[in-house]
C-alpha positions as a LaTeX table, in Angstrom:
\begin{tabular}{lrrr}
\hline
Residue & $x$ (\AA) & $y$ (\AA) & $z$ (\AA) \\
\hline
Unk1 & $-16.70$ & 7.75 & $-18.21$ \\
Unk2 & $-16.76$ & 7.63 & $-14.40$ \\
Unk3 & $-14.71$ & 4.92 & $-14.02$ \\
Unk4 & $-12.15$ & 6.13 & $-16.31$ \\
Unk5 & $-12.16$ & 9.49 & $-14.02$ \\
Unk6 & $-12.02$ & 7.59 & $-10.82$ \\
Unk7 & $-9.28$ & 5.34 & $-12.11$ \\
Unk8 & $-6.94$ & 8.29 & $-13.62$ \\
Unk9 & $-7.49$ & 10.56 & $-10.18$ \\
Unk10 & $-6.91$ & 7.63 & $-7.85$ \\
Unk11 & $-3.70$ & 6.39 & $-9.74$ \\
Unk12 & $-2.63$ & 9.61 & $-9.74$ \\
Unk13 & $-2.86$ & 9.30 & $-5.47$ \\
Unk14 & $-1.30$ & 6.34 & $-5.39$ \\
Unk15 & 1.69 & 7.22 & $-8.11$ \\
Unk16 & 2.21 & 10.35 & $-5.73$ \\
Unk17 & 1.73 & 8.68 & $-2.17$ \\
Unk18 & 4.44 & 6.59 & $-3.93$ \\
Unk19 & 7.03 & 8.48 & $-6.04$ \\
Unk20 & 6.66 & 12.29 & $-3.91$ \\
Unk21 & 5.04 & 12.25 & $-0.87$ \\
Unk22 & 7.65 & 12.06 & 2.07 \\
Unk23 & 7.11 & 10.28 & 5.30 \\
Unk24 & 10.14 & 12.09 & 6.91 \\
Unk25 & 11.43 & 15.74 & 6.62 \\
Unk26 & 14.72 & 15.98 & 4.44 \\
Unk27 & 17.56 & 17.78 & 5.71 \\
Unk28 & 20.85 & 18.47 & 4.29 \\
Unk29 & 22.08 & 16.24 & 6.67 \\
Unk30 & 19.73 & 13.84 & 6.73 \\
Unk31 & 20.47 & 10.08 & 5.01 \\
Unk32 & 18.21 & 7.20 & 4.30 \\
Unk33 & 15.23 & 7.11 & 2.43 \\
Unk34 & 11.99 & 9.69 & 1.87 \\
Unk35 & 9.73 & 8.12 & 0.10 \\
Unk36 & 8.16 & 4.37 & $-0.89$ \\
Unk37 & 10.18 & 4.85 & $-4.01$ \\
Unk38 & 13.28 & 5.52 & $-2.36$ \\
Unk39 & 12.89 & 2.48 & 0.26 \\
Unk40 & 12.14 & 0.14 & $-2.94$ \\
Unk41 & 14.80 & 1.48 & $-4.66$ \\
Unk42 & 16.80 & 0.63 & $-2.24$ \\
Unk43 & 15.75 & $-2.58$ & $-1.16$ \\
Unk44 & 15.43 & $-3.90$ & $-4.99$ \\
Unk45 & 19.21 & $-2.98$ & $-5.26$ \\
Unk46 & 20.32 & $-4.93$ & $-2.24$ \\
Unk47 & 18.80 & $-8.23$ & $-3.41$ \\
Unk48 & 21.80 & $-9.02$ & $-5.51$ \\
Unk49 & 23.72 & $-9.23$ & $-1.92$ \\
Unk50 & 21.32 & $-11.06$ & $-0.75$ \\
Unk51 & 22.35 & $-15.02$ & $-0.93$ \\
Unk52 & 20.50 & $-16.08$ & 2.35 \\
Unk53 & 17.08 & $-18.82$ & 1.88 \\
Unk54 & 15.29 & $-15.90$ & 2.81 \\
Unk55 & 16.19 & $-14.26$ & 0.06 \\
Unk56 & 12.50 & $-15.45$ & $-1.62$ \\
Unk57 & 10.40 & $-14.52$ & 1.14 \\
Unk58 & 11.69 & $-11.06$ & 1.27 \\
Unk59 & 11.21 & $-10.67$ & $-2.52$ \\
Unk60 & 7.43 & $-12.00$ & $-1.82$ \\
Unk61 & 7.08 & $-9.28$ & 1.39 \\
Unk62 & 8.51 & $-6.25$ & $-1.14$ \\
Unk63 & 6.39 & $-7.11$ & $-4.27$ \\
Unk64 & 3.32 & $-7.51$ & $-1.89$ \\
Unk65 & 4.16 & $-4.07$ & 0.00 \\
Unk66 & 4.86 & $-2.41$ & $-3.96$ \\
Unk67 & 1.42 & $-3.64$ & $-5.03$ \\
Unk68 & $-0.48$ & $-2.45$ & $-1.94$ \\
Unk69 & 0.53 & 0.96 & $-2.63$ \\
Unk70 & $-1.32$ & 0.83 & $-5.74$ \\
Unk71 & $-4.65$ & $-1.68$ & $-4.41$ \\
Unk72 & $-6.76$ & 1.09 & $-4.37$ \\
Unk73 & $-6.98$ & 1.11 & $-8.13$ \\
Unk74 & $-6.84$ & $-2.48$ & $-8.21$ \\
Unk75 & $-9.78$ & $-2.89$ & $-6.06$ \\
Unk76 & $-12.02$ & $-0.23$ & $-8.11$ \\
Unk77 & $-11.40$ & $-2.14$ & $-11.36$ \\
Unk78 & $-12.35$ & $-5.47$ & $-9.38$ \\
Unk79 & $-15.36$ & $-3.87$ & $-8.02$ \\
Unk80 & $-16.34$ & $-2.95$ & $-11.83$ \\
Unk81 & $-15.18$ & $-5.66$ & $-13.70$ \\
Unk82 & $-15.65$ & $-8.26$ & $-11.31$ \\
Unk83 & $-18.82$ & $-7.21$ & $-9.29$ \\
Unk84 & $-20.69$ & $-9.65$ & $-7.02$ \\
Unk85 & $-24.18$ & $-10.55$ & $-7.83$ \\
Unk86 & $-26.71$ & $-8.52$ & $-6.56$ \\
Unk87 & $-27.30$ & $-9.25$ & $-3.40$ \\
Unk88 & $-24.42$ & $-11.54$ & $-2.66$ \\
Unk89 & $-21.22$ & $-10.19$ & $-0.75$ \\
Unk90 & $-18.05$ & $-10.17$ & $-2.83$ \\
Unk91 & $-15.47$ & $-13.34$ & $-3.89$ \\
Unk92 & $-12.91$ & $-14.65$ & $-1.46$ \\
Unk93 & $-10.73$ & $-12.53$ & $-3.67$ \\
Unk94 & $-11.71$ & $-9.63$ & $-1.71$ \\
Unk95 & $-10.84$ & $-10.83$ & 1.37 \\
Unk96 & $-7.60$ & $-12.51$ & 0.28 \\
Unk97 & $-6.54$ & $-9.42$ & $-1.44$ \\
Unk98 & $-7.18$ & $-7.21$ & 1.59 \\
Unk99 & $-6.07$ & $-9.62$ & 4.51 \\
Unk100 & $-2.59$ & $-9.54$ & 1.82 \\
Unk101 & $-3.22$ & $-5.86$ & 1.78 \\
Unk102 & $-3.52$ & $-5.22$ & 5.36 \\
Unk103 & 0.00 & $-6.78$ & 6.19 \\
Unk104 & 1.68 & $-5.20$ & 3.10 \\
Unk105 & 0.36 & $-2.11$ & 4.84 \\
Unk106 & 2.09 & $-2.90$ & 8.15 \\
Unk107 & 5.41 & $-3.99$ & 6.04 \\
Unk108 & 5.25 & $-0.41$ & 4.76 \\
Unk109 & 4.90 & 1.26 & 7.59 \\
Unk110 & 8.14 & $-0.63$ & 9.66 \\
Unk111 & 9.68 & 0.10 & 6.08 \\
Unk112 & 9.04 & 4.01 & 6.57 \\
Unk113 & 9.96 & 3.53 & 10.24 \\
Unk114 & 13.19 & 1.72 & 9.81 \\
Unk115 & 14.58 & 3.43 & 6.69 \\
Unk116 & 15.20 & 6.65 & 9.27 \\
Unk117 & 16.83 & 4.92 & 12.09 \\
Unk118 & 20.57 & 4.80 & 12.80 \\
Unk119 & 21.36 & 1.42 & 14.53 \\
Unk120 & 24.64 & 1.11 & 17.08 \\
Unk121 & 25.38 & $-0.64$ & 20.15 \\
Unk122 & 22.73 & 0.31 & 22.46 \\
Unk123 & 20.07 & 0.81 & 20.59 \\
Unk124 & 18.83 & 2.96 & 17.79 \\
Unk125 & 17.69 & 6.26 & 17.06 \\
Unk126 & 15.43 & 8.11 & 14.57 \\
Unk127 & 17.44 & 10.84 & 12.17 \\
Unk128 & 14.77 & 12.47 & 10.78 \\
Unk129 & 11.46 & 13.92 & 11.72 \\
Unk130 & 7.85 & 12.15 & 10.36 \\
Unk131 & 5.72 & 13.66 & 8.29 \\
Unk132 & 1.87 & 13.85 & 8.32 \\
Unk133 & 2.16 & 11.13 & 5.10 \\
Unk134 & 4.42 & 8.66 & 7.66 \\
Unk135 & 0.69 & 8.00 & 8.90 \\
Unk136 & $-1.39$ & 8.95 & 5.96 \\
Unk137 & 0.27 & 6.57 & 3.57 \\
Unk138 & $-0.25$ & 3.49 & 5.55 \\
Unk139 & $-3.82$ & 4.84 & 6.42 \\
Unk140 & $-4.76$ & 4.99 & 3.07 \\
Unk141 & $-3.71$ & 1.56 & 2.33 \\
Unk142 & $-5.45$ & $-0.11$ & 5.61 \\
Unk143 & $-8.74$ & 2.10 & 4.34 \\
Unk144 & $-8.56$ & 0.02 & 0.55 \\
Unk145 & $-7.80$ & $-3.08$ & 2.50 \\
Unk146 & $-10.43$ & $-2.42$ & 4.70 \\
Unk147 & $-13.06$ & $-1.98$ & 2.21 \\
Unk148 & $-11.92$ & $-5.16$ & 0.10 \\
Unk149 & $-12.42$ & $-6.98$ & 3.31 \\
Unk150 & $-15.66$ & $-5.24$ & 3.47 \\
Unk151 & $-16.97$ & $-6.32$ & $-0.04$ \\
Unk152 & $-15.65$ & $-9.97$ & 0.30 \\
Unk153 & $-18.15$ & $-10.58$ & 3.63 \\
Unk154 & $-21.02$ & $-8.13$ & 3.56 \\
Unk155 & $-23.64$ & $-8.39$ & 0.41 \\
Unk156 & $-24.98$ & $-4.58$ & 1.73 \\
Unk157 & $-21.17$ & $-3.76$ & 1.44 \\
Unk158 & $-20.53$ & $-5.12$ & $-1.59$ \\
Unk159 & $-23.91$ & $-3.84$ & $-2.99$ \\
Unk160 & $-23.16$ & $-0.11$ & $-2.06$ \\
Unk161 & $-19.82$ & $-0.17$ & $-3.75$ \\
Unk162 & $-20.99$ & $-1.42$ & $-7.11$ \\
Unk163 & $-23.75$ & 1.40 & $-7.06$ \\
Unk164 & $-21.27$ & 3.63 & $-5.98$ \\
Unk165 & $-19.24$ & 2.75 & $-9.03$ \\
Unk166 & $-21.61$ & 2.23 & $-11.59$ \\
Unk167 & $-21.91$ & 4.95 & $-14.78$ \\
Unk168 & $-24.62$ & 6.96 & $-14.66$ \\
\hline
\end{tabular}
């Protein structure tokens, strides 16, 4: 039952760190995107235009960056259905996943950054103001891939999370 809890109530972060939670202030007059959703959205539309060879790496960089919004449920159901053995640090998986993480996190981030600029000759400037989630959002996602990293080299790491998880 404490699984299920901590599974529903950190989905529910991510799903709103995702879908509501703005990283700049809307105006009226303000364009662009507000949210992870938004710059997704966005992004996912423009790949029909896109007819360049990098076309496949940017489709790898936006499916990473959509899935490391929600790693912090993926990395609680690894920790419980995938535990290490006592006293043994975590899989490579762990490490992979948050090293992958880690840089999805930083591909966010630019995302938020860049999807409020207005670019001319000369240079570019922001149009809207950040939020307190423009920082929390990637945060959040550097903490999970932090902890993965965590897991995947240190058995007292690894140990305290799967105590930490297990039903009691």
């Amino acid at each position: 039952m404490k699984i299920a809890i901590i599974l529903v109530l950190l989905s529910a972060v991510c799903a709103a760190l995702f879908f509501i939670a703005p990283h700049h202030q809307r105006d009226p007059d303000s364009i662009g995107a507000f949210t992870l959703f938004e710059i997704f959205s966005e992004g996912i539309g423009d790949w029909s235009d896109l007819q360049t060879s990098n076309a496949l790496l940017l489709a790898i960089a936006t499916m990473a960056s959509l899935l490391s919004v929600f790693f912090p449920v993926a990395l609680v159901a690894m920790l419980r259905w995938m535990p290490p053995a006592a006293g043994n640090a975590g899989s490579p998986a762990f490490v992979i996943c948050g090293v992958l993480v880690f840089v999805a996190a930083l591909i966010n981030w630019i995302a938020m950054m860049v999807s409020q600029m207005s670019f001319g000759f000369g240079g570019g400037s922001a149009l809207a103001p950040e939020t307190a989630f423009f920082w929390i959002i990637p945060l959040f996602q550097i903490a999970a891939a932090t902890a993965s990293i965590a897991v995947g080299v240190s058995s007292t790491c690894a140990s305290w999370a799967v105590r930490a998880l297990a039903s009691r």
